[in-house]
C-alpha positions in Angstrom: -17.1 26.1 12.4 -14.5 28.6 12.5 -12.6 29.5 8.8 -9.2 27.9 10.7 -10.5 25.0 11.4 -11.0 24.3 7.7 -8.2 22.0 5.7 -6.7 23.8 2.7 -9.3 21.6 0.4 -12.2 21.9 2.2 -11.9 25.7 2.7 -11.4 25.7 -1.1 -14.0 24.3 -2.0 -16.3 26.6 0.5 -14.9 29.2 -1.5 -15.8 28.1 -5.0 -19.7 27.3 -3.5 -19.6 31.5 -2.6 -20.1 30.4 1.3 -16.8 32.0 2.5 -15.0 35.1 0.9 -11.3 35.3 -0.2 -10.8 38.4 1.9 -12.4 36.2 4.8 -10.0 33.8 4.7 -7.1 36.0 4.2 -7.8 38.3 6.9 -8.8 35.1 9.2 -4.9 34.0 8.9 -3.7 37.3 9.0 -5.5 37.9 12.5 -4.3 34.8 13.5 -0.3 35.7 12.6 -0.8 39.5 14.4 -2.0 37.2 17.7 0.6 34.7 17.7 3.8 35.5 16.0 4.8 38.2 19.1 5.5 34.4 20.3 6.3 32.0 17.3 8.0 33.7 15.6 7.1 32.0 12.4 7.4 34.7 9.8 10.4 36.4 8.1 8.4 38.6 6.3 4.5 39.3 6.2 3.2 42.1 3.5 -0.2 42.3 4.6 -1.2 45.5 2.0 0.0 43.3 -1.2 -1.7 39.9 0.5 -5.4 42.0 0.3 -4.5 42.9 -3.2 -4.0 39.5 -4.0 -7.6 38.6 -2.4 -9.1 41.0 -4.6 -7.6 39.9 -7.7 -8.3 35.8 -6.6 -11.6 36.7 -5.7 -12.5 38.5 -8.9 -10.9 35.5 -11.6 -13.2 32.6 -9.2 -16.3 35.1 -9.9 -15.0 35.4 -13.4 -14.9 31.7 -13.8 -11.2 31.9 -14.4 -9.8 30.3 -11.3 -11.4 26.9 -10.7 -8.8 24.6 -8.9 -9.1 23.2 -5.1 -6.6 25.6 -3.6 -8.2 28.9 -5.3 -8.2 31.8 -3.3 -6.8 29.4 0.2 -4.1 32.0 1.9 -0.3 30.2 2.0 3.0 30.6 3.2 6.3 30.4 1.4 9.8 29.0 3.1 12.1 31.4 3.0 14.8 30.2 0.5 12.2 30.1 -2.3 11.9 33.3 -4.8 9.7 35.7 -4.7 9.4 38.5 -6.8 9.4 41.9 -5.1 9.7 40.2 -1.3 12.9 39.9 0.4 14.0 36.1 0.1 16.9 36.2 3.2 17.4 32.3 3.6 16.9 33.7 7.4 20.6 34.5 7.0 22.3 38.3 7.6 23.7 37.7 4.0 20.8 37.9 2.2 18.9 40.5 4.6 17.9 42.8 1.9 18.0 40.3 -1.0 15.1 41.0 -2.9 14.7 38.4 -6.1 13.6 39.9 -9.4 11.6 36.4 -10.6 9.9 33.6 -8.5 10.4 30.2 -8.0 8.3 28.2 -10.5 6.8 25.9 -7.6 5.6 29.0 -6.2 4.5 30.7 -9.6 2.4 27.2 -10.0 -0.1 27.9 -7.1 0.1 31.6 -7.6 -1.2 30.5 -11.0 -4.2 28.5 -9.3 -5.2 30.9 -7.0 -3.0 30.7 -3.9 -2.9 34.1 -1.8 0.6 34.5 -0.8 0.7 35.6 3.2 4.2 35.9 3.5 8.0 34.3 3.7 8.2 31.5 7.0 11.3 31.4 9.1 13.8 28.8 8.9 17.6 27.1 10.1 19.6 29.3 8.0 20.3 28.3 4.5 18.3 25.2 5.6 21.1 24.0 8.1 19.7 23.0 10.8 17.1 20.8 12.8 15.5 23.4 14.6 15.1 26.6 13.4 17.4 28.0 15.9 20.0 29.1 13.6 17.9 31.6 11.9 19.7 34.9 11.9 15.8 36.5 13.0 15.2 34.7 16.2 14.2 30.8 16.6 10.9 29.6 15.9 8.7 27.9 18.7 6.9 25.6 18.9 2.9 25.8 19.1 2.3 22.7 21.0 5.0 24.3 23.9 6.4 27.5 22.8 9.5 26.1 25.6 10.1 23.5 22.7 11.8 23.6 18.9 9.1 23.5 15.7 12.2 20.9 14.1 13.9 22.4 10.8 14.7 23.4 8.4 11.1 24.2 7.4 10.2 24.9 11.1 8.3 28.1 10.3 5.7 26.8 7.7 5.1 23.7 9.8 4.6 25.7 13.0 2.8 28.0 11.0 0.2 25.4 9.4 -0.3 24.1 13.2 -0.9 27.3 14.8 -3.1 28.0 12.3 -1.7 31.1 10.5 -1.7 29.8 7.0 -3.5 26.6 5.2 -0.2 25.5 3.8 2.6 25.8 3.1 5.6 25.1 0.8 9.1 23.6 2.2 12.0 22.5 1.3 13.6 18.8 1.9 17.6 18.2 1.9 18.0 15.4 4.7 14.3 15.9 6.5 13.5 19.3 6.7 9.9 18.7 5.7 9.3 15.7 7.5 11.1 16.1 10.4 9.5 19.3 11.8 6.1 17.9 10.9 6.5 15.7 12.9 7.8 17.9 15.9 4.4 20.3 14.7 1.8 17.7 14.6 0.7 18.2 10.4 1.7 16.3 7.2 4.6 17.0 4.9 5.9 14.9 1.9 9.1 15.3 0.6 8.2 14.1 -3.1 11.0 11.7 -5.5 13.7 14.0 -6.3 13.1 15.9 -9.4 9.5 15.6 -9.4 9.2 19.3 -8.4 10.8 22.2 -10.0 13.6 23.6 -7.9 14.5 26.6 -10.3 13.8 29.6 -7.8 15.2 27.8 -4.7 18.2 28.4 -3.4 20.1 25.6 -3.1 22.0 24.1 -0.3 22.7 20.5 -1.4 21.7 20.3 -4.9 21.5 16.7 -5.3 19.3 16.1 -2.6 17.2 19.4 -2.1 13.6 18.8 -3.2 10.4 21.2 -2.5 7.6 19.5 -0.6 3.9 20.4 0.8 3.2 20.9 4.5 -0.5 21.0 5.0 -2.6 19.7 8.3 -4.5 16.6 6.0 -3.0 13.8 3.4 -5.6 16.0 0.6 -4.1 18.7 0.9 -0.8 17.7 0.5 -1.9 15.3 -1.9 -4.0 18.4 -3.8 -0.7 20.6 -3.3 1.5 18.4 -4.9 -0.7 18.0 -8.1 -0.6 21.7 -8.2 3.3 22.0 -8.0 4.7 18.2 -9.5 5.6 19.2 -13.5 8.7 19.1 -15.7 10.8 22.2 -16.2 12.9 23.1 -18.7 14.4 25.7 -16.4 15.9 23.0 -13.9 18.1 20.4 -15.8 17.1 17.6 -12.9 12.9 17.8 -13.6 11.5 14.6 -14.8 8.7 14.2 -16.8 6.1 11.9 -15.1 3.0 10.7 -17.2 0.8 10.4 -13.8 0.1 13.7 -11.3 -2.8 12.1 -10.3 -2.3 12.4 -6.5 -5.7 13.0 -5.3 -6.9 9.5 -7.0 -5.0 7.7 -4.7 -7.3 9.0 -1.9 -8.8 6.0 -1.4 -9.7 4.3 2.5 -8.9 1.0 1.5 -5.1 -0.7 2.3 -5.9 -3.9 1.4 -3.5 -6.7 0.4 -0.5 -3.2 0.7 3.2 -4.6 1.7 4.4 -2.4 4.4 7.6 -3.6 5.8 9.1 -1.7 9.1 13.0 -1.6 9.7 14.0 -3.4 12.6 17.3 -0.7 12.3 14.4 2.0 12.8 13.0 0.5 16.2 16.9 -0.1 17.8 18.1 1.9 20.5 18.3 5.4 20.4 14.5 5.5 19.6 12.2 6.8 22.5 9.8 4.1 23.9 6.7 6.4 23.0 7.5 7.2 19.9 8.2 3.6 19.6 5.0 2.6 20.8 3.0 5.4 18.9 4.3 4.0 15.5 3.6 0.1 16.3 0.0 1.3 17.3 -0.3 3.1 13.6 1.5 0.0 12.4 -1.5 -2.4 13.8 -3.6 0.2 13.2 -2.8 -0.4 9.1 -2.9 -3.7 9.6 -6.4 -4.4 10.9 -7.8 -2.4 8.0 -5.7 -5.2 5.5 -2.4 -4.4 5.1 0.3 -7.2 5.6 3.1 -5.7 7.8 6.7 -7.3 9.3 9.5 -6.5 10.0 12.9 -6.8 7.9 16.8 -5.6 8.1 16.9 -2.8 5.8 20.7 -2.3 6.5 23.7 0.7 6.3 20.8 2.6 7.9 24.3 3.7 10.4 26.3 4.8 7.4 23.4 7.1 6.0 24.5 10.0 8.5 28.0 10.2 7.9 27.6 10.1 3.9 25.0 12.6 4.0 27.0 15.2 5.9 29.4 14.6 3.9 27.9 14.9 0.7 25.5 17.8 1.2 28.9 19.7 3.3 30.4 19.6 -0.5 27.6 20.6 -2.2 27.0 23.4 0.2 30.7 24.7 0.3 30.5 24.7 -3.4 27.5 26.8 -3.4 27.8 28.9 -1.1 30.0 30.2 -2.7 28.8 32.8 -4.8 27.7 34.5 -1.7 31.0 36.6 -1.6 29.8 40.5 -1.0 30.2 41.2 -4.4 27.2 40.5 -6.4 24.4 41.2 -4.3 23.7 41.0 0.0 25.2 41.5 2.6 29.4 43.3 2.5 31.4 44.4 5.3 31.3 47.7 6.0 35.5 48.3 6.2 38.4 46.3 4.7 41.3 46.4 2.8 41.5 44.6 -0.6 39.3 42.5 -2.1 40.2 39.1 -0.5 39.9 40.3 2.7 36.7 42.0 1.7 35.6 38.2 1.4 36.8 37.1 4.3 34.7 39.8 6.3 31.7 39.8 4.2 31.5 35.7 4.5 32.2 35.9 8.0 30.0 38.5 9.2 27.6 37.4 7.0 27.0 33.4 7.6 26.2 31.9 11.2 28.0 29.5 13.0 26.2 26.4 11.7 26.6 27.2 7.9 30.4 28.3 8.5 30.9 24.5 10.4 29.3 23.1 7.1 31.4 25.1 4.6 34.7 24.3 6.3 33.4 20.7 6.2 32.5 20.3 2.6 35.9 22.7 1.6 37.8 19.9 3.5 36.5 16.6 2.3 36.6 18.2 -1.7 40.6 19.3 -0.7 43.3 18.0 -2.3 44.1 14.6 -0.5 40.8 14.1 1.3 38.1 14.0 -2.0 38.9 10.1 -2.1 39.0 9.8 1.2 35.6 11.0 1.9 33.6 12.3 -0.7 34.0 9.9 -2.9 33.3 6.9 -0.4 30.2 9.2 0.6 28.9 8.5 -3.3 29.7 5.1 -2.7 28.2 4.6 0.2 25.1 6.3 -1.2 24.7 3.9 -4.1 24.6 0.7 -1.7 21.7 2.4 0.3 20.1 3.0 -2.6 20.5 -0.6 -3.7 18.9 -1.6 -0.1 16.0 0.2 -0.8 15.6 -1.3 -4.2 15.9 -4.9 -2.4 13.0 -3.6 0.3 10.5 -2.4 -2.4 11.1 -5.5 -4.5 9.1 -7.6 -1.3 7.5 -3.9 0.0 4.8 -1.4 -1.5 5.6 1.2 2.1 8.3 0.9 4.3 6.7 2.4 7.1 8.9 3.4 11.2 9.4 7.0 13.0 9.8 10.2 11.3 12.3 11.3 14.4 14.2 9.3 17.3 12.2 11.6 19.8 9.7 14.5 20.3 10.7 18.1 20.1 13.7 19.0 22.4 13.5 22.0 24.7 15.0 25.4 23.0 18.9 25.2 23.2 19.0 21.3 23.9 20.5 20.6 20.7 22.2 23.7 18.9 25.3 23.4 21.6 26.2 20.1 20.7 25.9 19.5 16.7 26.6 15.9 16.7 23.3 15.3 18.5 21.4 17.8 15.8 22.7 16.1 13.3 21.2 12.2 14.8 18.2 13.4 15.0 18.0 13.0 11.5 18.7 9.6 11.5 15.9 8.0 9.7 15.4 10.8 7.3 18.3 11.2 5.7 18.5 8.2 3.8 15.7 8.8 1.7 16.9 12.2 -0.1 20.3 9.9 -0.2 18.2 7.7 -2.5 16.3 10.1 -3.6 12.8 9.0 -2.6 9.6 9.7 -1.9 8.6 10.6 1.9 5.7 11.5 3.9 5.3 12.4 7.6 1.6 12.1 9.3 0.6 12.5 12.8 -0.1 9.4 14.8 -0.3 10.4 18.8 1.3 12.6 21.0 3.9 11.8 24.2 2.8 12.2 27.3 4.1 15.6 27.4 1.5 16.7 24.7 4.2 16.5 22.0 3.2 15.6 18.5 4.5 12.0 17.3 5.2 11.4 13.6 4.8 8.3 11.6 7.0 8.2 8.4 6.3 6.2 5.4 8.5 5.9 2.6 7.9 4.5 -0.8 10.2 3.2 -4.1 11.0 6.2 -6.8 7.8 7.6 -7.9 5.5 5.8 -5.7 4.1 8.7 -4.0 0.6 7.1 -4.5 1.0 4.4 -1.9 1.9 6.6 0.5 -1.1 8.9 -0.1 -2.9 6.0 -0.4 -1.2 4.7 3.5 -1.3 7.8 5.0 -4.5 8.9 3.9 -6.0 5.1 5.2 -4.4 5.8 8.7 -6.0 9.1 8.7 -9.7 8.1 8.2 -8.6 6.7 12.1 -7.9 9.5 13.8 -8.9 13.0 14.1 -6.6 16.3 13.3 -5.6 17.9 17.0 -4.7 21.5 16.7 -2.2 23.2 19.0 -3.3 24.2 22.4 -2.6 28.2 21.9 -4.3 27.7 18.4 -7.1 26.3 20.0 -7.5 28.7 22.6 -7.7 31.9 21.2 -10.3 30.0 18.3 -12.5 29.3 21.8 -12.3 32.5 23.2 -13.1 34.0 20.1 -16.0 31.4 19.7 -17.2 33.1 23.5 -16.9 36.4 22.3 -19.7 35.7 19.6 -21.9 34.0 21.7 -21.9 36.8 23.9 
């Protein structure tokens, strides 16, 4: 078997039994990122001098007995709005092009701490605004399924990079879908954990109420072993709980029995496409014939959850954005006069399209005259979906339906018309809203070849029954890697026979 066709945890635990090398693995992703980033495009940055230093080191402290985890010495990638020490941390924005962080984020610093080998920085929508990585100031992501098609976003490049095989795993970030959704478009698994469960001291932030860091891994034990690894409370970051059980790997059990899982009749309605429809009934039954008792209910202001969301995480954004200014550190215009217009120019030269639409947003609905108008209905709003979702998991372990309306569009379907970005977020959204727990497995393709995802969503700190869930449907099914993944692991498989 080839070293990337290994999961995080089971290439872990070759490691630790001395049967594959650190230096193996890491040079095994790094050949894989020199053959098909020319095309993907998933990398911001990749330091591949530092990354065989790190092997080294990792290698020496699992000899030493030092390093004993499941993910010690299994090569990673970092999205790129997380902190890094001594590696540029750009947001995939021209404002932070040369931004290089003195500390790193604490998620990060965790699996450092265990033994993770750091490949490199993964492209994204800039400051995480977007839904396709297209608004990355250093060229869209594609797809490995169909480079002609999107990876989804925020966090397109980590999940297009943990499909085409060019890290293990990776870490994302999760305001209104960004892991979920492009895991679905990518074909692996992401969770987006219950807000405040993982540190978010080191990320920079785009809608701080809703912005959570999140896995993305090609199996449920991964992720499930990832988030053990990064799920802690930190003083640094005044919104970290404290949670008595981590325990995610125990809930890796193929057994569903007697589990409430109620679907969303609002999540089936029109706007979905029939195949994804029919993909997520079929993982539905699927659930179901292994003991699980599944219907159907109204879940409710499911419509509303777009509008609030853009109107909450618009605020937050214009609020803190705002420190990026030309003053303090990245990018500044090169001529002006004064220092206001020194602002304007900086900020305007500086921020894409997407993120100014978002700023003039959020300054709009927090202006004098419109805060009560909009913002603070947004809140409101976002308390009564909240209280919907209590009523669901007070009859519902899982509430289980589509992780997105369709299957990755075509490059430059969606980044002309906004509106129709924004919708395909439609049944993600609500749960940072609420502040819950997500996950996003594979369950089919379309008949294009196109990854489906199935979502499944539990009550506040419940991340259990959906490891539990997902990791029952996925004793079903097999993991399917990306054709151009797939082929170059063949031809290489050729050249050693011959």
């Amino acid at each position: 078997m080839d070293i990337l066709d290994l999961t995080a945890v089971e290439l872990g635990r070759k490691i630790k039994a001395g049967e594959i090398g650190v230096a193996e693995a890491a040079e095994a992703s790094l050949a894989q990122i020199r053959e098909l980033e020319p095309e993907l495009n998933c990398y911001v940055t990749v330091d591949e001098e530092n990354v065989r230093k790190q092997a080294a080191r990792v290698q020496k402290e699992i000899d030493d007995g030092v390093l004993c985890g499941p993910l010690a010495g299994v090569p990673m990638a970092v999205k790129d709005n997380m902190c890094l020490a001594g590696l540029p941390t750009t947001c995939s924005s021209k404002i932070l092009e040369n931004f290089v962080p003195a500390y790193t984020a604490e998620a990060v610093e965790r699996l450092i701490k265990e033994g993770a080998v750091v490949l490199g920085k993964t492209n994204m929508d800039e400051f995480a605004m977007g839904s396709t990585t297209e608004t990355s100031a250093f060229g869209e992501t594609k797809n490995p399924w169909n480079p002609a098609h999107v990876p989804g976003g925020s966090s397109g490049g980590s999940c297009a990079a943990v499909a085409a095989g060019e890290c293990f795993y990776a870490l994302g970030s999760d305001t209104g879908g960004s892991i979920r959704q492009p895991s679905s478009f990518c074909g692996v698994t992401g969770i987006k954990p219950t807000y405040g469960t993982v540190s978010r001291y080191g990320l920079i932030a785009y809608g701080s109420s809703l912005d959570q860091i999140g896995p993305i891994a090609r199996s449920v034990p991964d992720c499930a072993a990832i988030l053990e690894t990064i799920a802690f409370q930190d003083k640094k970051d005044s919104t970290s709980i404290l949670r008595e059980d981590c325990d995610f790997t125990s809930a890796l059990v193929d057994d569903v029995s007697g589990m409430r899982i109620g679907i969303p009749t609002d999540y089936l309605g029109e706007g979905l496409d029939d195949e994804v429809r029919a993909a997520v009934l079929a993982a539905a039954k699927t659930l179901e014939e292994k003991g699980a008792v599944v219907e159907e209910f109204d879940l409710s202001l499911a419509e509303y959850a777009i509008p609030a969301y853009y109107v909450i995480a618009s605020a937050e954004a214009s609020s803190n954005l705002s420190r990026f200014d030309g003053v303090k550190y990245g990018y500044r215009t090169k001529e002006y006069e004064g220092l206001h217009n020194m602002y304007k120019k900086s900020r305007s030269e500086g921020f894409g399209e997407e993120v100014k639409r978002r700023i003039m947003l959020g300054s709009f609905v927090l202006s004098s005259g419109y805060y009560d108008a909009y913002y603070l209905k947004a809140l409101r709003t976002k308390a009564l979906i909240k209280q919907a979702f209590d009523r669901a998991f007070a009859r519902y372990d899982v509430i289980l339906g589509p992780t997105a309306p369709s299957t990755a569009p075509r490059l430059g379907e969606s980044l002309g018309d906004p509106l129709k970005m924004y919708l395909g977020d439609i049944y993600t959204i609500a749960v940072n809203l609420a502040g819950l727990p997500g996950m996003s497995v594979p369950c089919g393709c379309d008949s294009r070849g196109l990854p489906i995802g199935l979502q499944l969503i539990g009550d506040c700190f419940k991340e259990k029954n959906l490891i539990r869930a997902g990791y029952a449907y996925e004793c079903t099914r097999s993991y399917e890697m990306p054709k151009m993944a797939r082929q170059k692991a063949e031809k290489e498989a050729e050249q050693e026979v011959q």
